[in-house]
Structures are given as C-alpha cells and as structure tokens.
C-alpha positions in Angstrom: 28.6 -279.9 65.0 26.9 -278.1 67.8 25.5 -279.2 71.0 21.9 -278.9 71.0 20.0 -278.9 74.6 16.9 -280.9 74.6 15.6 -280.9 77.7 17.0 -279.4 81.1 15.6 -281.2 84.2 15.7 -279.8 87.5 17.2 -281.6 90.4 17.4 -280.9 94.2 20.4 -279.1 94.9 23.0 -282.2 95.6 26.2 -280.9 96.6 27.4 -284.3 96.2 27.3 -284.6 92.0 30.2 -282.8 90.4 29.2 -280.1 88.5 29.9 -281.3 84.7 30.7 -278.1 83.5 33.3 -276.5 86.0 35.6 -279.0 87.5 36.5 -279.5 91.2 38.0 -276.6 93.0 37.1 -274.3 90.0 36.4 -270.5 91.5 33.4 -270.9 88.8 31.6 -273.5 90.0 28.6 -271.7 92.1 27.8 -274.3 93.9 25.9 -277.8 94.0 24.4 -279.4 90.7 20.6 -278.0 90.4 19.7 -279.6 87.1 20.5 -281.9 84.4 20.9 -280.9 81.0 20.3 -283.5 78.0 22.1 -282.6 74.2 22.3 -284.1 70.9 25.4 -283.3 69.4 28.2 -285.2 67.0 29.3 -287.8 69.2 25.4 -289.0 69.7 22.0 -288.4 71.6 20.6 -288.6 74.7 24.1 -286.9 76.3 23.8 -285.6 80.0 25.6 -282.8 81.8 25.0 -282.0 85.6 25.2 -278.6 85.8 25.4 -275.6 88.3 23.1 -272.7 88.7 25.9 -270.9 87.4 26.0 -272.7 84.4 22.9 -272.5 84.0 22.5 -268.5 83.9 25.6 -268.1 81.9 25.1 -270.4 79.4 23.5 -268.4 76.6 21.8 -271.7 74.9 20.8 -272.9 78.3 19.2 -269.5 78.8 17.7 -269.6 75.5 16.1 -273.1 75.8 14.7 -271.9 79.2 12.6 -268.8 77.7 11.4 -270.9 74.9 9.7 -273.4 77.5 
C-alpha cells in the first residue's frame, strides 16, 4: 500500500532533529528539519516523518498535498 500524507506541519527550523528522510551525512539532506509530515499507510496511522525543505520540494506527494491546502 501507499503512503498517504495527511497533514504536513511546519516547525522552526531545528538543526537538531534528524531529517527522517535523508540520513546523516547524506549530500541530500538540505539542511535542518522545517516540518513534520503525518501518513497513513500499511503498517498503520498517525505515522510521522521529520522532514527537510528539500524533501519537502522534491517530494512530488508532498508538493501535491501542499497545493491542495
């Protein structure tokens, strides 16, 4: 099954959260985590992700989810 985003929450930038999405040193990681994403998906609900802005511009469903708010 699919992950489906249900809400993406902002957070102040916080260089001290690992970004969920691109481990540490990863040369894709753009920097500190700027929101937190929550996803249904196969193994349950209510899943988080901290996620970069990279991440968040890149990821096509994120970018969906963010035009449809």
């Amino acid at each position: 099954m699919k992950s489906v985003i249900t809400a993406i929450d902002e957070v102040s930038p916080d260089g001290g959260r690992r970004c969920s999405m691109h481990t540490v040193p990863s040369p894709n990681c753009s920097g500190p985590v700027v929101a937190v994403v929550t996803f249904d998906d196969a193994g349950g609900t209510g899943n988080h992700w901290n996620v970069c802005q990279r991440w968040l511009t890149d990821n096509p469903d994120a970018v969906a989810f963010r035009k449809r708010q």
